[in-house]
C-alpha positions in Angstrom: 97.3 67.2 -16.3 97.5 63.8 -18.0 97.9 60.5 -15.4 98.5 56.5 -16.5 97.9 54.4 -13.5 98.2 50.5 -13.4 95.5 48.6 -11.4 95.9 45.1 -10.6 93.0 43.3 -12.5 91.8 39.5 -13.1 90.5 39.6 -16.1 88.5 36.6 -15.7 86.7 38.0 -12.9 83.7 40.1 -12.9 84.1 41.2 -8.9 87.5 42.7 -10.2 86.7 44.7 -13.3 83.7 46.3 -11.1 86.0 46.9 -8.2 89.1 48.4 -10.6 86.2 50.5 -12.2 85.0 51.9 -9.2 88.6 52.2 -7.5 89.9 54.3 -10.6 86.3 56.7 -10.9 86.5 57.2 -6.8 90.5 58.5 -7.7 89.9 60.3 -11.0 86.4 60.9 -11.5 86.0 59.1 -14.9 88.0 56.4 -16.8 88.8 57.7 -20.5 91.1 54.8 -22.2 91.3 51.5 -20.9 94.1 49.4 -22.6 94.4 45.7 -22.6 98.1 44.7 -22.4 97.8 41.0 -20.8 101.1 40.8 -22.5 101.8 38.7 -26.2 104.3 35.7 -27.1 105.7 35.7 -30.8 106.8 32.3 -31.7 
């Protein structure tokens, strides 16, 4: 069964990649895509 979750992440912390990475292994087991979408402004 395929899941998308969304995990509230601060990019500019290392505390809270580490702790989204272990929160989303302790859920699913492994992590297979990670997309970036910090969102994009077209001027």
């Amino acid at each position: 069964m395929a899941m998308m979750c969304a995990i509230e992440l601060d990019v500019l912390s290392q505390e809270s990649a580490d702790t989204a990475a272990k929160q989303i292994i302790a859920e699913q087991g492994r992590i297979d895509v990670v997309i970036h979408n910090a969102g994009h402004l077209v001027m």
